[in-house]
Structure formats: C-alpha cells, structure tokens
PDB file of N, CA, C and O in Angstrom:
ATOM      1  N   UNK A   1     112.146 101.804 114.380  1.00  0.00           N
ATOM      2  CA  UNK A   1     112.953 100.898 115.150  1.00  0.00           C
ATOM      3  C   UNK A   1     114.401 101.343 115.000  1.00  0.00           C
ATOM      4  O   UNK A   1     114.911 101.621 113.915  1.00  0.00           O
ATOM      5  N   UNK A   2     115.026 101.389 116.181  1.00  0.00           N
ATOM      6  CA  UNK A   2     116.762 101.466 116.190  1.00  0.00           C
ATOM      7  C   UNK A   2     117.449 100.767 116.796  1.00  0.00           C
ATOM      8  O   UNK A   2     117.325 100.553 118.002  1.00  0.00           O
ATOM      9  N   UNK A   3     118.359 100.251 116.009  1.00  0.00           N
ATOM     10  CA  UNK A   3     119.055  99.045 116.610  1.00  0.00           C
ATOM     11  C   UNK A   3     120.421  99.702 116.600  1.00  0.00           C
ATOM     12  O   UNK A   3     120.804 100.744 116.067  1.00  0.00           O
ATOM     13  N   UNK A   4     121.161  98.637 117.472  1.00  0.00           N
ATOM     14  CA  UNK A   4     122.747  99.162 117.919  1.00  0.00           C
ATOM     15  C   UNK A   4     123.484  97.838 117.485  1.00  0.00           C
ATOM     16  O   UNK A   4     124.185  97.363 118.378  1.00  0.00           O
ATOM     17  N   UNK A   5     123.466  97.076 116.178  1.00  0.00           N
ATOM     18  CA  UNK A   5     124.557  95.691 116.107  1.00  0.00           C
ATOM     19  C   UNK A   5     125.919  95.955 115.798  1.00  0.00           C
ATOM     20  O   UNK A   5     126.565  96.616 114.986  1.00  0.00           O
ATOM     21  N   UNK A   6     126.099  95.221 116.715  1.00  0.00           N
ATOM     22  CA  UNK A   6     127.635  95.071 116.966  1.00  0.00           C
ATOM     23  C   UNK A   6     129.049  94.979 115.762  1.00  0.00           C
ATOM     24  O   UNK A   6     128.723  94.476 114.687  1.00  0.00           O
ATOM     25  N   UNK A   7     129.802  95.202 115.822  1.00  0.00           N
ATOM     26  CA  UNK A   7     130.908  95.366 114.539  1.00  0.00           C
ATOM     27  C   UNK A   7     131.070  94.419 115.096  1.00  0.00           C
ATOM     28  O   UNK A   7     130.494  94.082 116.130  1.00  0.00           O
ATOM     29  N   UNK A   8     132.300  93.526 114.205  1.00  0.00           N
ATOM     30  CA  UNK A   8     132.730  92.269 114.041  1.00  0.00           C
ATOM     31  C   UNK A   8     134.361  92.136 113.462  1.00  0.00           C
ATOM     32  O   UNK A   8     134.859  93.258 113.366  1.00  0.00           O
ATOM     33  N   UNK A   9     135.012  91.370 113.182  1.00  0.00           N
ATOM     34  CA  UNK A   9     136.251  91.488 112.564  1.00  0.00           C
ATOM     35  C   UNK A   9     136.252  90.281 112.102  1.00  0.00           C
ATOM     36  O   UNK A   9     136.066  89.572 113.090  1.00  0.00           O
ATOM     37  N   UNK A  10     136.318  89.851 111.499  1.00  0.00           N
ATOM     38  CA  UNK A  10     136.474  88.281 110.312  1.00  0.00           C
ATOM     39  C   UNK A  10     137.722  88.044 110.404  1.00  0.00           C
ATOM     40  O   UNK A  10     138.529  88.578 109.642  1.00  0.00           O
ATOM     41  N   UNK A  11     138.118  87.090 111.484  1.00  0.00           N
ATOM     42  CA  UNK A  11     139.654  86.580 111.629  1.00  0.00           C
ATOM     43  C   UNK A  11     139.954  85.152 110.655  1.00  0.00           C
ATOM     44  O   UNK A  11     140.792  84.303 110.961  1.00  0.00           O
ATOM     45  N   UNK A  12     139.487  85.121 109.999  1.00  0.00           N
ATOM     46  CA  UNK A  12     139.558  83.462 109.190  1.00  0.00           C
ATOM     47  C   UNK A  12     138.626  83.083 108.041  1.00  0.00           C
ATOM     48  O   UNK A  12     137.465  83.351 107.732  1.00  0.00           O
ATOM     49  N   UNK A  13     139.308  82.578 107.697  1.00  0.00           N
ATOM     50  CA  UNK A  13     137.613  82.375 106.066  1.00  0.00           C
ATOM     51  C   UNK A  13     138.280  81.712 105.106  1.00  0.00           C
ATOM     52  O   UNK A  13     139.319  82.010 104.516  1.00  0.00           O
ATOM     53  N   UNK A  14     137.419  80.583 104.995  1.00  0.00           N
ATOM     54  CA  UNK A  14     137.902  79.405 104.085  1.00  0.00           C
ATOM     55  C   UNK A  14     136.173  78.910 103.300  1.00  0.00           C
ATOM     56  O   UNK A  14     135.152  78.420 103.783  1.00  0.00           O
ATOM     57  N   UNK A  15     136.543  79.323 101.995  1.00  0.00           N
ATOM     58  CA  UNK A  15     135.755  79.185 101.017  1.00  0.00           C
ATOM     59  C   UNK A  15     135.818  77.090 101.017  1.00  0.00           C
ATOM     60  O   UNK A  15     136.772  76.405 100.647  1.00  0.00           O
ATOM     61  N   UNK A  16     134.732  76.693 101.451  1.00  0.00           N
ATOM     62  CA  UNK A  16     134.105  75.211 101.306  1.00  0.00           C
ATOM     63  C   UNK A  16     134.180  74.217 100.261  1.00  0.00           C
ATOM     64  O   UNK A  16     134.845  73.207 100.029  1.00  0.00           O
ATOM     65  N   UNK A  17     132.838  75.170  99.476  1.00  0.00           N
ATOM     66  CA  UNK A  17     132.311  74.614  98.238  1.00  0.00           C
ATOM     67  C   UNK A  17     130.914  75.724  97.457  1.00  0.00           C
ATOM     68  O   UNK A  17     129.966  76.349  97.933  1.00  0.00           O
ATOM     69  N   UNK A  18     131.232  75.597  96.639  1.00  0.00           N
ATOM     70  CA  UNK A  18     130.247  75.923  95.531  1.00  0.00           C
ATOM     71  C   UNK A  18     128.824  75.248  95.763  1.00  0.00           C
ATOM     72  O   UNK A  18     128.543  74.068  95.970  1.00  0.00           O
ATOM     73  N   UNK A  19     128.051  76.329  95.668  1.00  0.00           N
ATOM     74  CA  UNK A  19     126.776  75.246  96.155  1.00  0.00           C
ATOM     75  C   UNK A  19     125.629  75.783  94.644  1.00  0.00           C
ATOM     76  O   UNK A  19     125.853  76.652  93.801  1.00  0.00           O
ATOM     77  N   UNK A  20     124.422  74.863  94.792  1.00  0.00           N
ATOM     78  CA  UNK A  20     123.868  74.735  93.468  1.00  0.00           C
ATOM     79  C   UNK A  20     123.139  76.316  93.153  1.00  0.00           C
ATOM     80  O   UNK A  20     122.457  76.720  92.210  1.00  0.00           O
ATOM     81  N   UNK A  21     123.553  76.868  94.207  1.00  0.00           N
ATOM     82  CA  UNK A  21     122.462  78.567  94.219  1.00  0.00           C
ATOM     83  C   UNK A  21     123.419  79.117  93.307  1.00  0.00           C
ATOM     84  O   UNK A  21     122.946  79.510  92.241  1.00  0.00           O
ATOM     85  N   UNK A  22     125.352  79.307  93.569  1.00  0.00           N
ATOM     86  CA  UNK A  22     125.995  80.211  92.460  1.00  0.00           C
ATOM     87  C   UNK A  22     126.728  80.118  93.985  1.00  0.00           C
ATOM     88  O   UNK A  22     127.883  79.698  93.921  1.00  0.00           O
ATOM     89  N   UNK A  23     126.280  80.416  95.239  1.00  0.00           N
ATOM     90  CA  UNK A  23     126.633  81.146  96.423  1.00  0.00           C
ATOM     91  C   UNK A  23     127.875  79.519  97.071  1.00  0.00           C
ATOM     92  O   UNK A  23     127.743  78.315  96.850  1.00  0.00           O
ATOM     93  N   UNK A  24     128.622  80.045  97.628  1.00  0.00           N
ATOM     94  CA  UNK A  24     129.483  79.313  98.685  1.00  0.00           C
ATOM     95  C   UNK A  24     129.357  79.127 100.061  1.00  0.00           C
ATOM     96  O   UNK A  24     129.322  79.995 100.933  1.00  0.00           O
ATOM     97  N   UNK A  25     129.295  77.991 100.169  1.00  0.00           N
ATOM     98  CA  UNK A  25     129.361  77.615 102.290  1.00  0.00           C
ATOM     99  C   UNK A  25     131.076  78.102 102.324  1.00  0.00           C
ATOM    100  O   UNK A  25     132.026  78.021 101.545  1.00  0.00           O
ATOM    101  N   UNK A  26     130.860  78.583 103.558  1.00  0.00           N
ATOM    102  CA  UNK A  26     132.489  78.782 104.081  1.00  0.00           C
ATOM    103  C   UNK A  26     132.401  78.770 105.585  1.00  0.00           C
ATOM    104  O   UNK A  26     131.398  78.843 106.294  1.00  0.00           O
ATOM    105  N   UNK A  27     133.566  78.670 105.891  1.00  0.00           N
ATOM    106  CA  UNK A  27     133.777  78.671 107.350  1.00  0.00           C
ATOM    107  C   UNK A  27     134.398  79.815 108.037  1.00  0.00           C
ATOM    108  O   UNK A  27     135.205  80.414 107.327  1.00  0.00           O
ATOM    109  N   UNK A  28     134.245  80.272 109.205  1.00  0.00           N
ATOM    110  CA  UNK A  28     134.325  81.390 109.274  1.00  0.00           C
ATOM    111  C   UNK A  28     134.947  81.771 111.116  1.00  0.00           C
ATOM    112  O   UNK A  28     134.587  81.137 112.108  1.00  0.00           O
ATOM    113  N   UNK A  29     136.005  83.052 111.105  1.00  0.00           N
ATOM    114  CA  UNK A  29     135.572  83.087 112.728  1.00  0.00           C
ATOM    115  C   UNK A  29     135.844  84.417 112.795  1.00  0.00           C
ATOM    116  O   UNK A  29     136.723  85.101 112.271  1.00  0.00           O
ATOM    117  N   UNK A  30     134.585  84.770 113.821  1.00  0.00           N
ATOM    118  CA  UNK A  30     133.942  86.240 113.434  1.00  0.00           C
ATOM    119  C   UNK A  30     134.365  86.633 115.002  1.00  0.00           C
ATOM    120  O   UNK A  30     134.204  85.791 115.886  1.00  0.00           O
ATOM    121  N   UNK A  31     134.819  87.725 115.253  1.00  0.00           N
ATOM    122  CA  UNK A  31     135.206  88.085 116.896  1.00  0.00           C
ATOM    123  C   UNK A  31     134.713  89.390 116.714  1.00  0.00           C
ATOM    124  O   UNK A  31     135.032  90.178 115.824  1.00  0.00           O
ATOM    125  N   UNK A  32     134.000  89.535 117.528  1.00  0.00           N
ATOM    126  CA  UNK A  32     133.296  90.759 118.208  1.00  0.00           C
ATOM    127  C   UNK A  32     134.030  91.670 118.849  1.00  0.00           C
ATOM    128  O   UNK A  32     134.774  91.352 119.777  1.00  0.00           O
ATOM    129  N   UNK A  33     133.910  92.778 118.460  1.00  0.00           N
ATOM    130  CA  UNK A  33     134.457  94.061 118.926  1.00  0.00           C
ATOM    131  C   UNK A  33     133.625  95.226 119.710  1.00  0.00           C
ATOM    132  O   UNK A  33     132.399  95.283 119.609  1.00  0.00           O
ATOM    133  N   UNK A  34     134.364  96.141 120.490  1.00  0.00           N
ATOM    134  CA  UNK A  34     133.378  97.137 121.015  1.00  0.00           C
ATOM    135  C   UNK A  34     132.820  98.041 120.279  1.00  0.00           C
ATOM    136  O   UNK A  34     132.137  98.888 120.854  1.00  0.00           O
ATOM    137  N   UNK A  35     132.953  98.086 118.975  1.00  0.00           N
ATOM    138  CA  UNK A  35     131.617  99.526 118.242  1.00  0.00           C
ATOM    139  C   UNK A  35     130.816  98.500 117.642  1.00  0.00           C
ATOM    140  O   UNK A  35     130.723  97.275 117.566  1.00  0.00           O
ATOM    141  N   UNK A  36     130.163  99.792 117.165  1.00  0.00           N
ATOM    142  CA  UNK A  36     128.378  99.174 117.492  1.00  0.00           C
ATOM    143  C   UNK A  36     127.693 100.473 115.691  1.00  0.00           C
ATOM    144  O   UNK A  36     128.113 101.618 115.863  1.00  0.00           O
ATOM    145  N   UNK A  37     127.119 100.378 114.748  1.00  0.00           N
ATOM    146  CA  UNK A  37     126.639 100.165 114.179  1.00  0.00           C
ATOM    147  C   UNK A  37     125.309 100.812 114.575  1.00  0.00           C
ATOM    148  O   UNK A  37     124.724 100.350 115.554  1.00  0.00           O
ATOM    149  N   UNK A  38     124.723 101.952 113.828  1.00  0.00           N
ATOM    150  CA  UNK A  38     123.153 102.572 114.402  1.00  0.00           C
ATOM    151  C   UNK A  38     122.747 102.305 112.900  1.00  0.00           C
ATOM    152  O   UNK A  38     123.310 102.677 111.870  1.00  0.00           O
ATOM    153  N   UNK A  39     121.167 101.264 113.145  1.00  0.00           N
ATOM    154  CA  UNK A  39     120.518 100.695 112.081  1.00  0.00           C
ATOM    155  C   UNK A  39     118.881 101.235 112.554  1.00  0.00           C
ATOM    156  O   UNK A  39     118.281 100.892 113.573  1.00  0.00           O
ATOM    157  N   UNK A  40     118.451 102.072 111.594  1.00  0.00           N
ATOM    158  CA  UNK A  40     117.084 103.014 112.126  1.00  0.00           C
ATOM    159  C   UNK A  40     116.129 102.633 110.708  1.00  0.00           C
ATOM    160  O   UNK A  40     116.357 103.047 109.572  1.00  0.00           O
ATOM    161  N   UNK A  41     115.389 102.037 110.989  1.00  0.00           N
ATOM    162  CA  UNK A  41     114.714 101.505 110.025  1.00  0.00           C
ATOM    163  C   UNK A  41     113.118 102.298 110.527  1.00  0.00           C
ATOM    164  O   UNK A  41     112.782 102.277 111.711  1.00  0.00           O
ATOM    165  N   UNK A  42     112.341 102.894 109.568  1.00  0.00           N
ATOM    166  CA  UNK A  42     110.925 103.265 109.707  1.00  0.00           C
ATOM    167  C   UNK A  42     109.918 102.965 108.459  1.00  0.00           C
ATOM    168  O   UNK A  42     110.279 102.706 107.311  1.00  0.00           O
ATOM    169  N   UNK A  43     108.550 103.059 108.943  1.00  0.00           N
ATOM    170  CA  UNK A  43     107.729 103.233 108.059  1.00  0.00           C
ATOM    171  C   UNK A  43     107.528 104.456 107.257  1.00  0.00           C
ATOM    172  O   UNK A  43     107.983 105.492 107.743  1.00  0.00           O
ATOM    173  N   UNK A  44     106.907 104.527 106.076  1.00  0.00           N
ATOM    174  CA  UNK A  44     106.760 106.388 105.724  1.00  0.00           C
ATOM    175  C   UNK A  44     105.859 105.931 104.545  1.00  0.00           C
ATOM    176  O   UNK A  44     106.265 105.317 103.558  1.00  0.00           O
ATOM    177  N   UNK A  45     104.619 106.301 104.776  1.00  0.00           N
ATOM    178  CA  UNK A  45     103.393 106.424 104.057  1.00  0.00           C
ATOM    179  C   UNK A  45     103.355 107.059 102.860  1.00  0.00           C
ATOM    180  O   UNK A  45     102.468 106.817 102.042  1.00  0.00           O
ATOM    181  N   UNK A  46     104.521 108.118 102.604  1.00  0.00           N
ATOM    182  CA  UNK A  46     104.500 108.650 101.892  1.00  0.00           C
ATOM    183  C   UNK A  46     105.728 107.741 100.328  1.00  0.00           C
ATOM    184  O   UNK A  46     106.094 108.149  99.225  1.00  0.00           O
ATOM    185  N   UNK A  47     105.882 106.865 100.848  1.00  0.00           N
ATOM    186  CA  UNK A  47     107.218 106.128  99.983  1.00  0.00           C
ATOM    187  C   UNK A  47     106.104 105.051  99.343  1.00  0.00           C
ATOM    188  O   UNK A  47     105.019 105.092  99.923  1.00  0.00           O
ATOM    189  N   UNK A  48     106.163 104.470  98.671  1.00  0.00           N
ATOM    190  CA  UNK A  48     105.216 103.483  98.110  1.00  0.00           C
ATOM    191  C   UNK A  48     105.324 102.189  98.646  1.00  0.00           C
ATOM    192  O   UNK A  48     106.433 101.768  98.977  1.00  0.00           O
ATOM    193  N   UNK A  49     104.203 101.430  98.785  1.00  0.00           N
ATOM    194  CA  UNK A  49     104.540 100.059  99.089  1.00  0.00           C
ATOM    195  C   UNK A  49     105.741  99.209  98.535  1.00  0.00           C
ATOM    196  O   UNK A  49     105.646  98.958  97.333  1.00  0.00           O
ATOM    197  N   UNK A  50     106.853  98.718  99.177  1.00  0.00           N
ATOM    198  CA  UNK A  50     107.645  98.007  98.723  1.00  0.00           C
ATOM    199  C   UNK A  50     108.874  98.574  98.456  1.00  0.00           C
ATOM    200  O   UNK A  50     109.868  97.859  98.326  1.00  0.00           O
ATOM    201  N   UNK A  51     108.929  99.914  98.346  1.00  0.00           N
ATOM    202  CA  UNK A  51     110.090 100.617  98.160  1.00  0.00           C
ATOM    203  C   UNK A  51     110.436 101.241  99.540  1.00  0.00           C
ATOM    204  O   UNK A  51     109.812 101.577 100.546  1.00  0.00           O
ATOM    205  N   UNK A  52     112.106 101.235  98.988  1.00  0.00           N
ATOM    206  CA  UNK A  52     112.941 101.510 100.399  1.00  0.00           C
ATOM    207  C   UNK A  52     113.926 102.465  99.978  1.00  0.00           C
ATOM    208  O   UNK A  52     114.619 102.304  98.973  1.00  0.00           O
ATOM    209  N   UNK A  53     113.982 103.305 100.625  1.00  0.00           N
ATOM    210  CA  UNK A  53     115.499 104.732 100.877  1.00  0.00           C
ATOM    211  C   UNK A  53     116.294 104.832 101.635  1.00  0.00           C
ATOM    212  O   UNK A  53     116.160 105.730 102.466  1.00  0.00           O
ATOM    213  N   UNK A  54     117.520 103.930 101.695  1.00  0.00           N
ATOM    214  CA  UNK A  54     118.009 103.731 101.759  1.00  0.00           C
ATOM    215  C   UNK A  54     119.501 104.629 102.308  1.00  0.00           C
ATOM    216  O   UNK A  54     119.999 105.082 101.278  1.00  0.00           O
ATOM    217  N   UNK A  55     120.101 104.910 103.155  1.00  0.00           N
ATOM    218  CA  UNK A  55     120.920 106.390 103.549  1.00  0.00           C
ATOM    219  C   UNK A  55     121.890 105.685 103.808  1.00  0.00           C
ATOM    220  O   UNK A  55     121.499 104.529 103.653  1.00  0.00           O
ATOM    221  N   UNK A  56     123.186 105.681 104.186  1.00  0.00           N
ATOM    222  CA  UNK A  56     124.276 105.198 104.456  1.00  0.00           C
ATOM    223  C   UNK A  56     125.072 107.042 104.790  1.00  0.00           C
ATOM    224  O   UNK A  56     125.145 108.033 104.064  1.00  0.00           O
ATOM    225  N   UNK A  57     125.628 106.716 106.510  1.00  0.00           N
ATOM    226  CA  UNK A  57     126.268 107.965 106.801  1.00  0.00           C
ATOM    227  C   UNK A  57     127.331 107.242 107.903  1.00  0.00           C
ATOM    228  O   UNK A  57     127.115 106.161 108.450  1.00  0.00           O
ATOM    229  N   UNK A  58     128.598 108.135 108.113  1.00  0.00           N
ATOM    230  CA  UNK A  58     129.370 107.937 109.052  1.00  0.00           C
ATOM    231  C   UNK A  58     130.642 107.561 107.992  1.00  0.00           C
ATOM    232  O   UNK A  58     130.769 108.132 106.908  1.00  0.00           O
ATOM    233  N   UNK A  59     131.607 106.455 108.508  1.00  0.00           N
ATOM    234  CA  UNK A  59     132.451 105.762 108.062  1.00  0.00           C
ATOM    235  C   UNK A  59     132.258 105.383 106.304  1.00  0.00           C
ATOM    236  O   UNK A  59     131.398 104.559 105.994  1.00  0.00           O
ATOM    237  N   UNK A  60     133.022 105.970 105.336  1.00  0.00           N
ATOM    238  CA  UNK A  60     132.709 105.089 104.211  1.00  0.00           C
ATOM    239  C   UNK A  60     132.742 103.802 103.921  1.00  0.00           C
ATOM    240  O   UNK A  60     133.572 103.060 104.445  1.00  0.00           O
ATOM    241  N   UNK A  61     131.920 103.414 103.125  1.00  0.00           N
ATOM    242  CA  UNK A  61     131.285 102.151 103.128  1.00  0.00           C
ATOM    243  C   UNK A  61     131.663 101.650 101.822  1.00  0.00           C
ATOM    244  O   UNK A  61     130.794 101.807 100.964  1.00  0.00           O
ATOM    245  N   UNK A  62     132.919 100.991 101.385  1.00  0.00           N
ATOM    246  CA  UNK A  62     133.641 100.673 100.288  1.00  0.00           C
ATOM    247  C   UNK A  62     132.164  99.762  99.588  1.00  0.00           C
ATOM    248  O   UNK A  62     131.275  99.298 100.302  1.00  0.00           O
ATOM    249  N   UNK A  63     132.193  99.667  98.062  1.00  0.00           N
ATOM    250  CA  UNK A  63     130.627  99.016  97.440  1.00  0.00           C
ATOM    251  C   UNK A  63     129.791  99.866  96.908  1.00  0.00           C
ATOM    252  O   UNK A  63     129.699 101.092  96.970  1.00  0.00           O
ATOM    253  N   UNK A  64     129.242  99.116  96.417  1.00  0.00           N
ATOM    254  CA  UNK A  64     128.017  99.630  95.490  1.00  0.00           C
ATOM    255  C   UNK A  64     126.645  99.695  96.785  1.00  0.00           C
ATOM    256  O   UNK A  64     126.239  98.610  97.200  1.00  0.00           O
ATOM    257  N   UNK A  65     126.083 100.854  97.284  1.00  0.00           N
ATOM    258  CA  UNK A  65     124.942 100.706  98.424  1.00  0.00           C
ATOM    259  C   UNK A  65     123.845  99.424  97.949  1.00  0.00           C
ATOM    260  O   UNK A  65     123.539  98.571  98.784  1.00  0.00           O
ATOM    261  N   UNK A  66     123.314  99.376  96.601  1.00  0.00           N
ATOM    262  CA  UNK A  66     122.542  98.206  96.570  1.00  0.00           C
ATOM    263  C   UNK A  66     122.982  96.907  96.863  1.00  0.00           C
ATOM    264  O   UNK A  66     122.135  96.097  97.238  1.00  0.00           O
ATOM    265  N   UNK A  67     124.434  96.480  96.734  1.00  0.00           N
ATOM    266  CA  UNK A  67     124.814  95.274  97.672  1.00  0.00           C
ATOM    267  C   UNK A  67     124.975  95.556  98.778  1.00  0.00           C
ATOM    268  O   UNK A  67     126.200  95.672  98.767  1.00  0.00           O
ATOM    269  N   UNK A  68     124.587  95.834 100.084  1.00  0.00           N
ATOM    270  CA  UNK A  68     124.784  96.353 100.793  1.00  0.00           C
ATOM    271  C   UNK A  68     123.849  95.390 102.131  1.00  0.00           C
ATOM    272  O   UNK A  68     122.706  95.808 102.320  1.00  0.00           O
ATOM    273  N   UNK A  69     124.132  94.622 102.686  1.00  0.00           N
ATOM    274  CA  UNK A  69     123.427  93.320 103.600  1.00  0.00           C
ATOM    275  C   UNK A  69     121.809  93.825 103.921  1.00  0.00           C
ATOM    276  O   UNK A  69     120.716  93.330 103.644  1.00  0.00           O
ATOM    277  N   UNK A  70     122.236  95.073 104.654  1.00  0.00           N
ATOM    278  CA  UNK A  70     120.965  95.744 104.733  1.00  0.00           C
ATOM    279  C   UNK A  70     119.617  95.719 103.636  1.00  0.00           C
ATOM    280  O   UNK A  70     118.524  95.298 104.012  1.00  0.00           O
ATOM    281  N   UNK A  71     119.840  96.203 102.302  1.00  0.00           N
ATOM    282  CA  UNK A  71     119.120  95.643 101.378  1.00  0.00           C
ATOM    283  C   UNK A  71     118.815  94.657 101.170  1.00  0.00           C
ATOM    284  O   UNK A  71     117.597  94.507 101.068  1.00  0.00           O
ATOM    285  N   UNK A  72     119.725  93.389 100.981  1.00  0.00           N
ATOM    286  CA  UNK A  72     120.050  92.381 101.005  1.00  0.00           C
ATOM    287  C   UNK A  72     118.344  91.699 102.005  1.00  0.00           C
ATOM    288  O   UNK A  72     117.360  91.189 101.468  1.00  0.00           O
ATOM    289  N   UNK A  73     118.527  91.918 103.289  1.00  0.00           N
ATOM    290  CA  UNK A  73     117.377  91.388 104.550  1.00  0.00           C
ATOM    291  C   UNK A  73     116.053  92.068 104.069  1.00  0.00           C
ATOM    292  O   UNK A  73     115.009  91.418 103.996  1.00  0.00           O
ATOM    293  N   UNK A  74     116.115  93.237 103.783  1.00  0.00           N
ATOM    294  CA  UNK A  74     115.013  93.578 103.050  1.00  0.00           C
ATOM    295  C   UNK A  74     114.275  92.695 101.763  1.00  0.00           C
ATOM    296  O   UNK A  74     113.074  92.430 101.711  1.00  0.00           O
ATOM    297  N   UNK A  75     115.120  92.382 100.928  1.00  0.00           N
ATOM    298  CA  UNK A  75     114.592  91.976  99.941  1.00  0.00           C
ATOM    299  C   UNK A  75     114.390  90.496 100.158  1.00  0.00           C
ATOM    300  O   UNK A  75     113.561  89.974  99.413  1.00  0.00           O
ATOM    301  N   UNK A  76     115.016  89.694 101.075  1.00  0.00           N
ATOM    302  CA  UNK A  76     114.261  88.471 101.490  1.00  0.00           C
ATOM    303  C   UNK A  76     113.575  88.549 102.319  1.00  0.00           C
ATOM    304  O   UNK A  76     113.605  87.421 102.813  1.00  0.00           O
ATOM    305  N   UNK A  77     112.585  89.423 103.155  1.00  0.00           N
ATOM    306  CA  UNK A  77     111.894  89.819 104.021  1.00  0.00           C
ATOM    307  C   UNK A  77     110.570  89.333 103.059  1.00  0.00           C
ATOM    308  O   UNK A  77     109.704  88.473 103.220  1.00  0.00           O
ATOM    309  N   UNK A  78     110.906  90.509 101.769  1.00  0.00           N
ATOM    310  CA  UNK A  78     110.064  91.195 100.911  1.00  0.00           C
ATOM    311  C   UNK A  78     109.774  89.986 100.220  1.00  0.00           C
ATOM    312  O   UNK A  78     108.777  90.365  99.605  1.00  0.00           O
ATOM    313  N   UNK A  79     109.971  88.530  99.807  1.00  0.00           N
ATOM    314  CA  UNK A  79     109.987  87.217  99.223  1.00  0.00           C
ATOM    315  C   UNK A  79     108.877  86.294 100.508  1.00  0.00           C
ATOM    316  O   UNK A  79     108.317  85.201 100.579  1.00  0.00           O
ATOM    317  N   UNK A  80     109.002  87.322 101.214  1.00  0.00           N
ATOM    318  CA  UNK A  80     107.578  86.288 102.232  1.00  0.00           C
ATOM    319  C   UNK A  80     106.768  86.881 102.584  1.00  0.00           C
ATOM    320  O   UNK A  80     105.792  86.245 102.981  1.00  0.00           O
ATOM    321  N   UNK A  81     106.698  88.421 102.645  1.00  0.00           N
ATOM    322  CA  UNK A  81     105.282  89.594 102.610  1.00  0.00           C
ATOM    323  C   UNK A  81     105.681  90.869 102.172  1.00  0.00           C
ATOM    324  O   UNK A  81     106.702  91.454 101.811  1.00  0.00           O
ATOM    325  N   UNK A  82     104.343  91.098 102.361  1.00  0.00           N
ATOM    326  CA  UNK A  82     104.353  92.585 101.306  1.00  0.00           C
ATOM    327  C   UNK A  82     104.741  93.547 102.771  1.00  0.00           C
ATOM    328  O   UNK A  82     104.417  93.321 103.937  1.00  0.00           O
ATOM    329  N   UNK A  83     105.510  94.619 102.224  1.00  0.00           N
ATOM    330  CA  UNK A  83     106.071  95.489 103.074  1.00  0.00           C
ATOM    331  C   UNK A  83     105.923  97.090 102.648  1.00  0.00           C
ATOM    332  O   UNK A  83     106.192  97.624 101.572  1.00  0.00           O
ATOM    333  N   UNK A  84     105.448  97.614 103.764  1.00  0.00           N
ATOM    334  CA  UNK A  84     105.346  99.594 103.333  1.00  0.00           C
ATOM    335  C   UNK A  84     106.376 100.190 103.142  1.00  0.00           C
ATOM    336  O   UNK A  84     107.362  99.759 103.741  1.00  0.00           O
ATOM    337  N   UNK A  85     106.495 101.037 102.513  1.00  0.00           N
ATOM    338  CA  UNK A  85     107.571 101.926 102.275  1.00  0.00           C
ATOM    339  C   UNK A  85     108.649 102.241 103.315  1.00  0.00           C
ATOM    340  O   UNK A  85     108.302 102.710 104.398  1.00  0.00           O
ATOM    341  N   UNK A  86     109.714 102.049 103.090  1.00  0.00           N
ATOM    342  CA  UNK A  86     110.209 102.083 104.474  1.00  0.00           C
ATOM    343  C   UNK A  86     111.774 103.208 104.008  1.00  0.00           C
ATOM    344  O   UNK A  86     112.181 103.401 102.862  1.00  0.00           O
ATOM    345  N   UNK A  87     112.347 103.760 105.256  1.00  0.00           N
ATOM    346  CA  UNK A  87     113.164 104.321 104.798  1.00  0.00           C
ATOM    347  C   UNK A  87     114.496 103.193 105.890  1.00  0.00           C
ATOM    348  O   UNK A  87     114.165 102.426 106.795  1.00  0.00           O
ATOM    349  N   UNK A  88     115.681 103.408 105.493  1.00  0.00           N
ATOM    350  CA  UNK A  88     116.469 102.792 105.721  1.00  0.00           C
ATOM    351  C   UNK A  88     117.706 103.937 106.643  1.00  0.00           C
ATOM    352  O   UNK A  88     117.878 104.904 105.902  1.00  0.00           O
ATOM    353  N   UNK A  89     118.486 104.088 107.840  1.00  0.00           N
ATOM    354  CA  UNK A  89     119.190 104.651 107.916  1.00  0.00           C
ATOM    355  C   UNK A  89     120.336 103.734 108.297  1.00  0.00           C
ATOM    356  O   UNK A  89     120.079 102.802 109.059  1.00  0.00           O
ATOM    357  N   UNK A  90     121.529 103.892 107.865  1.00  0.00           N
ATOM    358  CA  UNK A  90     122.595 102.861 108.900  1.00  0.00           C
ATOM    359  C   UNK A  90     123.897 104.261 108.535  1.00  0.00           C
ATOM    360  O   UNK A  90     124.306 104.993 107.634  1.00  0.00           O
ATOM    361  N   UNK A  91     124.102 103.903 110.025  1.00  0.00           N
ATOM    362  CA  UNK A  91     125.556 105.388 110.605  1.00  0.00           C
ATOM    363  C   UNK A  91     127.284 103.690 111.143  1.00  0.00           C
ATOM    364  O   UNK A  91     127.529 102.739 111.886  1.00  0.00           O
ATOM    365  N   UNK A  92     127.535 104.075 110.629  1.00  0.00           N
ATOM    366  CA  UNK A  92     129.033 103.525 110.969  1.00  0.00           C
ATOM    367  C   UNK A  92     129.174 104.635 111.789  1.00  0.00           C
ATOM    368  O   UNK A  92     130.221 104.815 112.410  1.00  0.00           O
TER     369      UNK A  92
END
C-alpha cells in the first residue's frame, strides 16, 4: 500500500489538562499545506510475525525513529490483531 498524506503546519497549541493515561488533551489548529508525505507500507514473509522495518528517507526527521507516529499506529493496530511482518517506508 502507498499513501500520499498531506503535511500540515501546527499554527496554535494549548496544552488542556493532564489526563489519567500520563498523556494531555490539547487544542489545536492544524492548516494544511501543499506537500504530501510518501507512506509505503508492505507485507514480507520473510520478516517475522509482528515485526516491522522501519526506513525513514528524504527530509531529516529530528527524534528518535522509534517515536516516530508511524510506529506509534502500528503498535496500536498490533493491541487489536496479530499482524505479518511488515516493512515500513516513509520519504519526506
């Protein structure tokens, strides 16, 4: 699968409240821009069930790759079924 999602720019952000997870509600205003983000996600038989490889190319990507949102959807994916090996590509 390849997806094209959209960049964004975070014009505003006001931290709420503390909530009982550790995590914060905030408010937010997100304006959409014209680039676009290539997110290529596959299966690969050869990777083990449940594990993912993960690539990051293009634009540097300030962070540690395991915080990285992308992982992030994976691993709550992975909290409601079992998933094949998958490899991960995302290009800034």
């Amino acid at each position: 699968m390849l997806v094209f999602p959209f960049a964004k720019v975070n014009m505003g952000l006001r931290v709420l409240r503390k909530r009982p997870d550790g995590f914060h509600d905030i408010a937010s205003i997100l304006l959409p821009i014209p680039l676009r983000d290539a997110l290529e996600a596959t299966m690969d038989l050869d990777i083990p069930p449940s594990e993912v490889r993960f690539v990051r190319t293009g634009i540097a990507i300030p962070g540690d790759p395991a915080d990285d949102l992308c992982l992030k959807a994976v691993q709550a994916i992975r909290k409601l079924r079992d998933l094949p090996g998958l490899r991960l590509h995302l290009h800034k």
